[in-house]
PDB file of N, CA, C and O in Angstrom:
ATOM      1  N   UNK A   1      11.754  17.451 -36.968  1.00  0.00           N
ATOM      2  CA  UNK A   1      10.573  17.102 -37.729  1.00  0.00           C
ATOM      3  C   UNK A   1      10.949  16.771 -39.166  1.00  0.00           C
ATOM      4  O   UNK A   1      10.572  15.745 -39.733  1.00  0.00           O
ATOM      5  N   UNK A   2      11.646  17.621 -39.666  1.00  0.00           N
ATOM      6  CA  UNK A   2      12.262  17.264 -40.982  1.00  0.00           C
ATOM      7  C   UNK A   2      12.692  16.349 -41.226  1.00  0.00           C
ATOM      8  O   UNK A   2      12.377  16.013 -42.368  1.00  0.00           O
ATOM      9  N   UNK A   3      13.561  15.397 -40.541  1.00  0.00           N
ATOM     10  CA  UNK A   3      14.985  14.147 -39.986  1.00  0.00           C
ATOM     11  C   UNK A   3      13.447  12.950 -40.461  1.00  0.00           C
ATOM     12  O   UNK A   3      13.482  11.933 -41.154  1.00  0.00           O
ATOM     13  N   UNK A   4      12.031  13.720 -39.635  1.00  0.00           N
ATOM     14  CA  UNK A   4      11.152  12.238 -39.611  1.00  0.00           C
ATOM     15  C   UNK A   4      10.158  12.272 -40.635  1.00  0.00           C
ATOM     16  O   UNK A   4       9.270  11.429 -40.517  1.00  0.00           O
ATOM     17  N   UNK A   5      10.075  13.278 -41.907  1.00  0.00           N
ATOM     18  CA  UNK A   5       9.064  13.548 -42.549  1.00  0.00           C
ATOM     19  C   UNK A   5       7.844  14.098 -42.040  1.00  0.00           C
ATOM     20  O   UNK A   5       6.804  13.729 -42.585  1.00  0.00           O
ATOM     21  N   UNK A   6       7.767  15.114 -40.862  1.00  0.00           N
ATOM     22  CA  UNK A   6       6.292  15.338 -40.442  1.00  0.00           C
ATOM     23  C   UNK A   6       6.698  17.003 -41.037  1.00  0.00           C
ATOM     24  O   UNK A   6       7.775  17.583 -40.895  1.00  0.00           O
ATOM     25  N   UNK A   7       5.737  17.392 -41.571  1.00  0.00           N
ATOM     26  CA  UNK A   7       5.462  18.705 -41.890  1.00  0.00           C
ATOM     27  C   UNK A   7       4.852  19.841 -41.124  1.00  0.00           C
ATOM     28  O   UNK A   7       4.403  19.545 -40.016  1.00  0.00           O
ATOM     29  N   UNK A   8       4.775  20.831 -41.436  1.00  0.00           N
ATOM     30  CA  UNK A   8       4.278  21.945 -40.225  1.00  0.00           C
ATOM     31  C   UNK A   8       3.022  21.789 -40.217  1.00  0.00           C
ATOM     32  O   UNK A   8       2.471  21.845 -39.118  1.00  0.00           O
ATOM     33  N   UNK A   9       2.226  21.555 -41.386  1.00  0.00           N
ATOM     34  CA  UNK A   9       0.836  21.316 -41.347  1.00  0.00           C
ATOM     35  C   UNK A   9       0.510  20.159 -40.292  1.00  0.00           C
ATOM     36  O   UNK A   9      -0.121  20.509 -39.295  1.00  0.00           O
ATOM     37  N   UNK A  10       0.822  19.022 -40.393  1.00  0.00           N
ATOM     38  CA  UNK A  10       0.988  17.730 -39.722  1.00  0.00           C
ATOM     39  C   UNK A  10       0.770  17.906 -38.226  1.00  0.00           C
ATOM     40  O   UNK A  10      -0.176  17.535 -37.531  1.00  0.00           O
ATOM     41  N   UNK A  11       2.195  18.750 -37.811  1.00  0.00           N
ATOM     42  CA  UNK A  11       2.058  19.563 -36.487  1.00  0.00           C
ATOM     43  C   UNK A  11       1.151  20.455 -36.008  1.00  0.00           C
ATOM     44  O   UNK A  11       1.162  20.614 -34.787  1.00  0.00           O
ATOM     45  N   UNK A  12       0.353  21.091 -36.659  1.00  0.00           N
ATOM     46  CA  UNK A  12      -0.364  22.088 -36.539  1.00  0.00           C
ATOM     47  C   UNK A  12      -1.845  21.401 -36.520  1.00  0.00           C
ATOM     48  O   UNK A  12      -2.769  21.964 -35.933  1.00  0.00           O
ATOM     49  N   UNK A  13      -2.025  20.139 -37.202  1.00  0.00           N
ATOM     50  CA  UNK A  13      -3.008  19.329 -36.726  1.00  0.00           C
ATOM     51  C   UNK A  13      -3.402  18.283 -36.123  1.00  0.00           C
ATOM     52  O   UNK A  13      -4.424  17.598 -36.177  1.00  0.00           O
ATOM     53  N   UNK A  14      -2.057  18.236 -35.296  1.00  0.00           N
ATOM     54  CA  UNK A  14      -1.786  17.057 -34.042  1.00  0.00           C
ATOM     55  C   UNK A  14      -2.099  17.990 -32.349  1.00  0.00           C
ATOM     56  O   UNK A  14      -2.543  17.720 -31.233  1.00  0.00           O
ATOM     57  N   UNK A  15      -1.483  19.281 -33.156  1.00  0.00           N
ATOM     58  CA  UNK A  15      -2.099  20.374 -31.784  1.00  0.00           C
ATOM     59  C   UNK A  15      -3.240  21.001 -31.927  1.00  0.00           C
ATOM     60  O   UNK A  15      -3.636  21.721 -31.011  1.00  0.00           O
ATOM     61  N   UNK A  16      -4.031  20.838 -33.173  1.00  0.00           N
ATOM     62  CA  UNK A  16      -5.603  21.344 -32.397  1.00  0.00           C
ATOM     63  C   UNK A  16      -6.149  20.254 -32.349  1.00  0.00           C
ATOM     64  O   UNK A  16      -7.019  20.587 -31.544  1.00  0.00           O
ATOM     65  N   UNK A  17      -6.470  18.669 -32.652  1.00  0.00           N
ATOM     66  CA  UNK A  17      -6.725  17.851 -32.965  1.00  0.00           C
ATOM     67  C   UNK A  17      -6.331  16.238 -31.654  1.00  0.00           C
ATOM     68  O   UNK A  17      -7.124  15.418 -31.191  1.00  0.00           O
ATOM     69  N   UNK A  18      -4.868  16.372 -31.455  1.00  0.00           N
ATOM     70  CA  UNK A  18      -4.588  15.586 -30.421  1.00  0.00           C
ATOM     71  C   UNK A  18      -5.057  14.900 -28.858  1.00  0.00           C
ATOM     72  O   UNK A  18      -5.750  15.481 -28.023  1.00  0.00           O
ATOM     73  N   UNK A  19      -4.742  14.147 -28.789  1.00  0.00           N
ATOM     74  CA  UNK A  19      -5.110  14.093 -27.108  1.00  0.00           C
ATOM     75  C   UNK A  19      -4.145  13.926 -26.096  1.00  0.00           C
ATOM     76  O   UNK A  19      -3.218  13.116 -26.104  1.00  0.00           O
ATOM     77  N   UNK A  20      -4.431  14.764 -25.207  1.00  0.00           N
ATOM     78  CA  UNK A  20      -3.331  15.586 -24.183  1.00  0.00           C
ATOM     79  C   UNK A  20      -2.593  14.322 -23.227  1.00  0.00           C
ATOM     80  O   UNK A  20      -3.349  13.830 -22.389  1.00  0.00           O
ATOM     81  N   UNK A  21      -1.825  14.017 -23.260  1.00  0.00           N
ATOM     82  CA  UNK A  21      -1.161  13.056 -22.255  1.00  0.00           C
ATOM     83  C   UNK A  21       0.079  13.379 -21.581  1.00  0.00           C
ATOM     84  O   UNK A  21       1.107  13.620 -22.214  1.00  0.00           O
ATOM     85  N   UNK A  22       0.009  13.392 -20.168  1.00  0.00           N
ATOM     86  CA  UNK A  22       1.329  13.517 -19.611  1.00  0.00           C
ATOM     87  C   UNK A  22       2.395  12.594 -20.002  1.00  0.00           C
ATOM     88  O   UNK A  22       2.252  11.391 -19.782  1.00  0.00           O
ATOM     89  N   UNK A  23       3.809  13.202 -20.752  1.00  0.00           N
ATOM     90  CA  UNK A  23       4.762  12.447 -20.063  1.00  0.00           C
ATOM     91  C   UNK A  23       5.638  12.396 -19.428  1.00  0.00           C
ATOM     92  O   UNK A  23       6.665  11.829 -19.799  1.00  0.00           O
ATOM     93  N   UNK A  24       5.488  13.082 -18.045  1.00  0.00           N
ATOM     94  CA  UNK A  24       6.442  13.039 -16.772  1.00  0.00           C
ATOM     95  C   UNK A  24       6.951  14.026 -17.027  1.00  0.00           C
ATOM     96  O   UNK A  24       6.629  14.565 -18.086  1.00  0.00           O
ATOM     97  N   UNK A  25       8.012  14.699 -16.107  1.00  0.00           N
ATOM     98  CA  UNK A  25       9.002  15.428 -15.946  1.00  0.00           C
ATOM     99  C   UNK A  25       9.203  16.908 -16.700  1.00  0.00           C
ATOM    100  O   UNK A  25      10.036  17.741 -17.058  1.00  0.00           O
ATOM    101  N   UNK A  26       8.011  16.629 -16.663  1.00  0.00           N
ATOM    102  CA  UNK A  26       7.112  18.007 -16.757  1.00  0.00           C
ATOM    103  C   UNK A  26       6.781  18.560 -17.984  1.00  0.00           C
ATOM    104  O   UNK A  26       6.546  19.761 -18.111  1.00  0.00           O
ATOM    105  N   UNK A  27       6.743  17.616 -19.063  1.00  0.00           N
ATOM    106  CA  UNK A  27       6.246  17.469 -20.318  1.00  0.00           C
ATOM    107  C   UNK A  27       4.720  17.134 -20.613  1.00  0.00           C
ATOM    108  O   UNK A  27       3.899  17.247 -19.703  1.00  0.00           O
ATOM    109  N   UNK A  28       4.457  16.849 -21.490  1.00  0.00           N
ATOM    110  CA  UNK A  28       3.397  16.786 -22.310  1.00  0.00           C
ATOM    111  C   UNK A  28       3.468  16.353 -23.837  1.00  0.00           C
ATOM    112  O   UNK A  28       4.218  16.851 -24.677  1.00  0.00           O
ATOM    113  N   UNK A  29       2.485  15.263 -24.051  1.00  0.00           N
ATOM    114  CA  UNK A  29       2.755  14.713 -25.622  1.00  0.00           C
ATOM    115  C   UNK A  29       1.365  15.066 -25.839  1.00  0.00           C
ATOM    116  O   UNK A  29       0.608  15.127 -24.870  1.00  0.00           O
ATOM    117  N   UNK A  30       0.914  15.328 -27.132  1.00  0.00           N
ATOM    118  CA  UNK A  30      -0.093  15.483 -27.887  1.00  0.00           C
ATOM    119  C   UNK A  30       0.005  14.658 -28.766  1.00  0.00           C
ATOM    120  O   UNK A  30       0.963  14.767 -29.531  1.00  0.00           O
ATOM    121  N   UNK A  31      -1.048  13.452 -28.968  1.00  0.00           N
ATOM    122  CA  UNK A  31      -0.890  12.539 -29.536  1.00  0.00           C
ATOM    123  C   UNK A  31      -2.152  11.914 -30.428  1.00  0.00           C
ATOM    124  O   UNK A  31      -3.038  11.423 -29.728  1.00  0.00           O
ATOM    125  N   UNK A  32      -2.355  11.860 -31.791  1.00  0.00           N
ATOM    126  CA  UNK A  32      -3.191  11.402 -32.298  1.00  0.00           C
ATOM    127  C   UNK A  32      -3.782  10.091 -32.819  1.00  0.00           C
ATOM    128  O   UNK A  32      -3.938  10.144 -34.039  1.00  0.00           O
ATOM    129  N   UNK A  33      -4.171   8.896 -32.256  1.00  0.00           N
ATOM    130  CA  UNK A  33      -4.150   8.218 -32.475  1.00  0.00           C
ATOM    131  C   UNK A  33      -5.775   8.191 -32.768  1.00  0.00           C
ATOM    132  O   UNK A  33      -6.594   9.099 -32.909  1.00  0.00           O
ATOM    133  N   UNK A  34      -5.883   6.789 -32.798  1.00  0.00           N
ATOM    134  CA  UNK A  34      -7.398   6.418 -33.396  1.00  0.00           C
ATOM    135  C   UNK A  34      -8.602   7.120 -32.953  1.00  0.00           C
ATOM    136  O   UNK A  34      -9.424   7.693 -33.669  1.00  0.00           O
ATOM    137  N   UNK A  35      -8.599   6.975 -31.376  1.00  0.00           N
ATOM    138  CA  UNK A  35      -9.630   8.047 -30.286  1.00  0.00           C
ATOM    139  C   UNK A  35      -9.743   9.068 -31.116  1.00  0.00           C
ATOM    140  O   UNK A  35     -10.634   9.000 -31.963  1.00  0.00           O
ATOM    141  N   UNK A  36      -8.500  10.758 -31.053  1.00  0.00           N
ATOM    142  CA  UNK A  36      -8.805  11.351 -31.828  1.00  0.00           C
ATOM    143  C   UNK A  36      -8.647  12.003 -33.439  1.00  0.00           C
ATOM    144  O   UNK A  36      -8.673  13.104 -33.987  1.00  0.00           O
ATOM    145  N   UNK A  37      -8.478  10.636 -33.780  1.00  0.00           N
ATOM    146  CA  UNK A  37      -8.665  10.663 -35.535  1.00  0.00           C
ATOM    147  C   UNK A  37     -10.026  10.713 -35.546  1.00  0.00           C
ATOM    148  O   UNK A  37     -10.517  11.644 -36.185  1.00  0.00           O
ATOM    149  N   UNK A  38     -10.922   9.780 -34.883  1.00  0.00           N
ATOM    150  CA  UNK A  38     -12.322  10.066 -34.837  1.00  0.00           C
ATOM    151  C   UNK A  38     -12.997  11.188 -35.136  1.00  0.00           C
ATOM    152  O   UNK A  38     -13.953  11.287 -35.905  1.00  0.00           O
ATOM    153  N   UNK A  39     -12.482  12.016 -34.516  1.00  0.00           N
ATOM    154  CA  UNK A  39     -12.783  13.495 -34.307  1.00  0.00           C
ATOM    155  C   UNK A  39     -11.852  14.286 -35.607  1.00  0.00           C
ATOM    156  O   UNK A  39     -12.557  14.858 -36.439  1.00  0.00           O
ATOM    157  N   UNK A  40     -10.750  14.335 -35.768  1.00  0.00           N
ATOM    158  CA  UNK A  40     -10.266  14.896 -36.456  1.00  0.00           C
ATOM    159  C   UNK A  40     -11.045  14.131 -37.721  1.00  0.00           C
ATOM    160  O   UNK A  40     -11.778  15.105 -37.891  1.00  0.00           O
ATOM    161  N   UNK A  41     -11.408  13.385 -38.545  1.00  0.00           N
ATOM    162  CA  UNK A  41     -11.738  13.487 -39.567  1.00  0.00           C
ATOM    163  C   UNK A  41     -12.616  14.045 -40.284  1.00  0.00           C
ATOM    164  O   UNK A  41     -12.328  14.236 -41.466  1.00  0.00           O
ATOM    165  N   UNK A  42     -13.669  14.380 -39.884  1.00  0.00           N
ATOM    166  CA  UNK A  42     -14.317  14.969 -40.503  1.00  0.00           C
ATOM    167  C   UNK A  42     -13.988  16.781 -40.906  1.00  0.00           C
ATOM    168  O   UNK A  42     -14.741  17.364 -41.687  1.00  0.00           O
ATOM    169  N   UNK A  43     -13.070  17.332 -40.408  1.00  0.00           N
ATOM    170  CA  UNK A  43     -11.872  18.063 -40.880  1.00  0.00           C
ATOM    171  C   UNK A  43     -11.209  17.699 -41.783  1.00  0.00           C
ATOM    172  O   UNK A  43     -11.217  18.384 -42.806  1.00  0.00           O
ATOM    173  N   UNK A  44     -10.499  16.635 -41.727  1.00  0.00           N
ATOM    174  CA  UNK A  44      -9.706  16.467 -41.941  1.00  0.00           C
ATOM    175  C   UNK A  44      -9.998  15.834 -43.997  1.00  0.00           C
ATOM    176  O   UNK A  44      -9.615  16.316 -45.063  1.00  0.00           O
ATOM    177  N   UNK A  45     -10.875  14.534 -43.625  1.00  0.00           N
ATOM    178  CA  UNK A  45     -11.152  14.168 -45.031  1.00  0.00           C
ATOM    179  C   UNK A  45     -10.138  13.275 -45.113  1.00  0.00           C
ATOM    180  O   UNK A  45      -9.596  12.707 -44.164  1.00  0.00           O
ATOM    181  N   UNK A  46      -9.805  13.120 -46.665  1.00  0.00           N
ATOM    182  CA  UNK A  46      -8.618  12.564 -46.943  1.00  0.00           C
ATOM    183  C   UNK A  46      -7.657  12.402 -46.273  1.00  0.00           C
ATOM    184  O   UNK A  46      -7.419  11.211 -46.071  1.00  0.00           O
ATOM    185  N   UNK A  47      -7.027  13.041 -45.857  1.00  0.00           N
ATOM    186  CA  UNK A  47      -5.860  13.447 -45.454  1.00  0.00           C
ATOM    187  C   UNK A  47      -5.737  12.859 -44.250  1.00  0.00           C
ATOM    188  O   UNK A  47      -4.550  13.019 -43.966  1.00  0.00           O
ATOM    189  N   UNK A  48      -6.345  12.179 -43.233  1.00  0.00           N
ATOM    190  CA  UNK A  48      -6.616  12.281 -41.822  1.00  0.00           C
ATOM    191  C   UNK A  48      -5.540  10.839 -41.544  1.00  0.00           C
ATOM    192  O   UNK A  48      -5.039  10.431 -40.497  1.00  0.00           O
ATOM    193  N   UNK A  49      -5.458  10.330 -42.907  1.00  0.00           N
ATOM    194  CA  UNK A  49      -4.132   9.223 -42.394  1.00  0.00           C
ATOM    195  C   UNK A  49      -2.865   9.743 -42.230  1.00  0.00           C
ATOM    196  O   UNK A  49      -2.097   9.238 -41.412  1.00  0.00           O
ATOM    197  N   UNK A  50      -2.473  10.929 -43.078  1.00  0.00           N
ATOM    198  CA  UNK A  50      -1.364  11.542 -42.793  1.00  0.00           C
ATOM    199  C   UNK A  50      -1.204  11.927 -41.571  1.00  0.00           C
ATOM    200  O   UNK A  50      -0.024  12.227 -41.392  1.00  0.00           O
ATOM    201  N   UNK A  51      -2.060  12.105 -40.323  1.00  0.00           N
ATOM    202  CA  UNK A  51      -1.834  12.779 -39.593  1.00  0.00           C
ATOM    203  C   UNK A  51      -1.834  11.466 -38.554  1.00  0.00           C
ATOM    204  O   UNK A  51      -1.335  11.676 -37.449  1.00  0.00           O
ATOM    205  N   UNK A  52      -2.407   9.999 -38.853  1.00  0.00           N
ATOM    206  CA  UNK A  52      -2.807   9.134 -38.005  1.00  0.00           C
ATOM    207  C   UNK A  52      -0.870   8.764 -37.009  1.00  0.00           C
ATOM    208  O   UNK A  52       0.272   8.794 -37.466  1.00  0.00           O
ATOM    209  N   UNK A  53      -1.374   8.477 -35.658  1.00  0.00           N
ATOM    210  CA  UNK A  53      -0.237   7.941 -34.909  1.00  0.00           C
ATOM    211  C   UNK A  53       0.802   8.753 -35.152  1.00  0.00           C
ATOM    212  O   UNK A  53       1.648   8.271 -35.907  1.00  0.00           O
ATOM    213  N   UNK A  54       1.053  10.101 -34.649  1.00  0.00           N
ATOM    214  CA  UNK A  54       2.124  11.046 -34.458  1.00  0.00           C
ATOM    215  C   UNK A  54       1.997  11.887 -33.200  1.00  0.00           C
ATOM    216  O   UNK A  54       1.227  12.845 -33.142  1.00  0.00           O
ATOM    217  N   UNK A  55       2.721  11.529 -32.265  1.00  0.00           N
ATOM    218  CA  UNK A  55       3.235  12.133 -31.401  1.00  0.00           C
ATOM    219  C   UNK A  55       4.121  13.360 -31.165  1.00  0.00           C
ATOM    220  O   UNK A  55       5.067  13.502 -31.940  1.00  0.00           O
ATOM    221  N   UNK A  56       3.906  14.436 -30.012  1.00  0.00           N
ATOM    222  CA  UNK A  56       4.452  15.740 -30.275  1.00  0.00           C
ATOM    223  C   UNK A  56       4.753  15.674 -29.355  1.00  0.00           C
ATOM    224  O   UNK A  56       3.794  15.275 -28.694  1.00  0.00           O
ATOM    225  N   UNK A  57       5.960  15.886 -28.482  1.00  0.00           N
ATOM    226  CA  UNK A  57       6.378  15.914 -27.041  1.00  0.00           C
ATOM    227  C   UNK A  57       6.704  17.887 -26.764  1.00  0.00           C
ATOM    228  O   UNK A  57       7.535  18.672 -27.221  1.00  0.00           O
ATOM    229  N   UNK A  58       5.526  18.015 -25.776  1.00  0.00           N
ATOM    230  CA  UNK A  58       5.581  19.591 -25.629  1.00  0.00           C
ATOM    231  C   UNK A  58       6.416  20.076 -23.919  1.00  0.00           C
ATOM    232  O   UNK A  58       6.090  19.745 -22.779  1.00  0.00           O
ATOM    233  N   UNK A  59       7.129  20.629 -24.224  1.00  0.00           N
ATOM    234  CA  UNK A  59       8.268  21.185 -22.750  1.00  0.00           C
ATOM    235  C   UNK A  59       6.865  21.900 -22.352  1.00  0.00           C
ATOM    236  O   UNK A  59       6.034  22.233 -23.197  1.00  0.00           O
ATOM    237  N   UNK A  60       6.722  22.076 -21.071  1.00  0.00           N
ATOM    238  CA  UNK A  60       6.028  23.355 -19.842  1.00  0.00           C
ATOM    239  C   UNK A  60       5.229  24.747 -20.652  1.00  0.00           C
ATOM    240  O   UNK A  60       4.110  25.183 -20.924  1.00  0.00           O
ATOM    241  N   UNK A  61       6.728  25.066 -20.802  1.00  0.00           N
ATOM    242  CA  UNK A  61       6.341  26.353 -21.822  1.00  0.00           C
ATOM    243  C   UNK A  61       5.865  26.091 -23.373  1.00  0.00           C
ATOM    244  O   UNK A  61       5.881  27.096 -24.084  1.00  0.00           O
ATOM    245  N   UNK A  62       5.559  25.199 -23.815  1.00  0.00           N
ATOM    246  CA  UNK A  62       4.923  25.149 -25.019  1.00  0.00           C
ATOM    247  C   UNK A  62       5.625  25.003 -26.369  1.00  0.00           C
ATOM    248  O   UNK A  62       5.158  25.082 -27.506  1.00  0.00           O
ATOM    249  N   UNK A  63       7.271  24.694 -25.806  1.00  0.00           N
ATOM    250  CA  UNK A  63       7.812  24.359 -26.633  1.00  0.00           C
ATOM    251  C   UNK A  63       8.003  22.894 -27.357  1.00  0.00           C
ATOM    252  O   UNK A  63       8.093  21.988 -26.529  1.00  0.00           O
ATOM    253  N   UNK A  64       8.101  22.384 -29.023  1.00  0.00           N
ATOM    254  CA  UNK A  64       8.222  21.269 -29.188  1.00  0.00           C
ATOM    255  C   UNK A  64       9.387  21.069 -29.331  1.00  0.00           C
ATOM    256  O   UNK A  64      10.196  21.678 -30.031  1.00  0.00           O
ATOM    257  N   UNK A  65       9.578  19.843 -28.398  1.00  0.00           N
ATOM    258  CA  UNK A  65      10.732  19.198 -27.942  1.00  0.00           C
ATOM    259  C   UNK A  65      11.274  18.206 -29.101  1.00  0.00           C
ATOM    260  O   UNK A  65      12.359  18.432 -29.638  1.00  0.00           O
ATOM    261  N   UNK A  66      10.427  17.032 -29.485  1.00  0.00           N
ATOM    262  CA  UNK A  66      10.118  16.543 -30.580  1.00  0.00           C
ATOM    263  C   UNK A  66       9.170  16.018 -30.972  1.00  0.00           C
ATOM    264  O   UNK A  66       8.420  15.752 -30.033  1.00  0.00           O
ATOM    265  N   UNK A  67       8.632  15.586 -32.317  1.00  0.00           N
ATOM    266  CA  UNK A  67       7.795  14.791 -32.735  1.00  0.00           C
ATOM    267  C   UNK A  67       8.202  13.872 -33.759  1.00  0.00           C
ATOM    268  O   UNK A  67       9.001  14.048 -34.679  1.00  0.00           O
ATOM    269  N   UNK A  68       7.270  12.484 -33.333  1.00  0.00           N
ATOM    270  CA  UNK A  68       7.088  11.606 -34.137  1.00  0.00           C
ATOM    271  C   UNK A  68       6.454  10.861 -34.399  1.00  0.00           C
ATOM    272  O   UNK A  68       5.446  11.034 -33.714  1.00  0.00           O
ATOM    273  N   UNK A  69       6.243   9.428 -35.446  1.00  0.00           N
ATOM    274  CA  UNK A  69       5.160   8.854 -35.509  1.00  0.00           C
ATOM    275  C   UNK A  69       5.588   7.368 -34.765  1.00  0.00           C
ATOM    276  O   UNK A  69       6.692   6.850 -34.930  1.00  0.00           O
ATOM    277  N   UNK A  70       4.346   6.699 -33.794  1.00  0.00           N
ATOM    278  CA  UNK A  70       4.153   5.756 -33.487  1.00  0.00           C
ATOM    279  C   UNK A  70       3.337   4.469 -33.557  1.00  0.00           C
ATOM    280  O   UNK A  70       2.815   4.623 -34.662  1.00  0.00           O
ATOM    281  N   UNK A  71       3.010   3.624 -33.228  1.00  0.00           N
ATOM    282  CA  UNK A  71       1.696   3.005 -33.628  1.00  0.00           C
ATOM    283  C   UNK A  71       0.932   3.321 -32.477  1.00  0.00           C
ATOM    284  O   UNK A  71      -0.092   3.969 -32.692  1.00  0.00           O
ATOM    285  N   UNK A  72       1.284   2.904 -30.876  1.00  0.00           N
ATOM    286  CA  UNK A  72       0.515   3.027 -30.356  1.00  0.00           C
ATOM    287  C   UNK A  72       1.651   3.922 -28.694  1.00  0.00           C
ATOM    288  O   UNK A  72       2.821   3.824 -28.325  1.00  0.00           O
ATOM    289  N   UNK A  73       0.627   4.569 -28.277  1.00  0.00           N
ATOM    290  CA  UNK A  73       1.257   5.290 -26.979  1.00  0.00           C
ATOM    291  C   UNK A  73       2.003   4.628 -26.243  1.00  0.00           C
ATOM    292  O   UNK A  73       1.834   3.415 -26.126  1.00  0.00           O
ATOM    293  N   UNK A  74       2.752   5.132 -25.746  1.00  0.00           N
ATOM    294  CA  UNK A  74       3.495   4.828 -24.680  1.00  0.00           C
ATOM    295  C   UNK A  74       3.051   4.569 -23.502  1.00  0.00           C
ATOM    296  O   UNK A  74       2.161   5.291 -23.052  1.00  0.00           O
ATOM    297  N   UNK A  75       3.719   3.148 -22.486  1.00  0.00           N
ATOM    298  CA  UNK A  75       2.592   3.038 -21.424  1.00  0.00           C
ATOM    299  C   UNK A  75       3.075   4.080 -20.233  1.00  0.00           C
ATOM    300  O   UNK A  75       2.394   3.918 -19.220  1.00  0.00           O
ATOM    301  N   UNK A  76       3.774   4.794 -20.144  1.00  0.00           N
ATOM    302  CA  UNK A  76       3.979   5.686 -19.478  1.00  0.00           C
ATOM    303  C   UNK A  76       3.085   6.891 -19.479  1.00  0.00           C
ATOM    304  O   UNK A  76       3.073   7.616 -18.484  1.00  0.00           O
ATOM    305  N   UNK A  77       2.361   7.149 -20.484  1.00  0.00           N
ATOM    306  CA  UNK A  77       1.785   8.133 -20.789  1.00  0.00           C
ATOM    307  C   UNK A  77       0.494   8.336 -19.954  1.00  0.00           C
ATOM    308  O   UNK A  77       0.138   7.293 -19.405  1.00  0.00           O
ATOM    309  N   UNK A  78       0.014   8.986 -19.809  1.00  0.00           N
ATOM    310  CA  UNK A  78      -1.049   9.180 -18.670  1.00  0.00           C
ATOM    311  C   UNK A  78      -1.783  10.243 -19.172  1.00  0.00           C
ATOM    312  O   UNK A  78      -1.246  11.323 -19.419  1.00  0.00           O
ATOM    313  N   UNK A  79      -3.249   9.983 -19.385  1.00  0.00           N
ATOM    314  CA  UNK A  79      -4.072  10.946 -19.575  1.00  0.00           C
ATOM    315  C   UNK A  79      -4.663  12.315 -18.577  1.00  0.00           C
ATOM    316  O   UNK A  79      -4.617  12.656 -17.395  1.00  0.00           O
ATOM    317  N   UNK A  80      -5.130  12.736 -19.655  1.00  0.00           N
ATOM    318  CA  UNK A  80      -5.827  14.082 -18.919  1.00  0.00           C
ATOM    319  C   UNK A  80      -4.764  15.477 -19.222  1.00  0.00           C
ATOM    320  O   UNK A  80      -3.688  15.183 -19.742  1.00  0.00           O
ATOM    321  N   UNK A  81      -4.967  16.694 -18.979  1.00  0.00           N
ATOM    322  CA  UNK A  81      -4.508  17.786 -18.909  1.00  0.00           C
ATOM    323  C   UNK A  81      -4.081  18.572 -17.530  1.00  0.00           C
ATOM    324  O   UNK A  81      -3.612  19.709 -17.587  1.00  0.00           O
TER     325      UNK A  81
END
């Protein structure tokens, strides 16, 4: 996270805030893009661009694998929880 400039705050509001997408192999990305910036802003305020288009790739157990920022998802990615 450091290597890409995302901060713990950043992270911490991509995981209550994000939307849940599989990506395979038994992962999970939490990913904020426009859909839920919608939602996150009015939290958020100002700030809600800092958090716009960043991806969190979460292992099974809830670990982050990595994160970063994108413009738009991956077409692999598959919705739902």
């Amino acid at each position: 996270m450091a290597q890409r400039g995302i901060s713990a705050w950043v992270l911490r509001m991509v995981l209550e805030f994000g939307e849940w997408l599989d990506a395979g192999e038994g992962c999970h990305v939490l990913y904020l893009g426009r859909r839920a910036l919608r939602w996150a802003r009015a939290a958020l305020g100002k700030h809600a661009e800092m958090v716009a288009n960043v991806a969190v790739i979460l292992a099974d157990d809830g670990t982050v694998v990595t994160a970063y920022r994108t413009t738009r998802p991956l077409r692999h990615w598959r919705g739902g929880r």
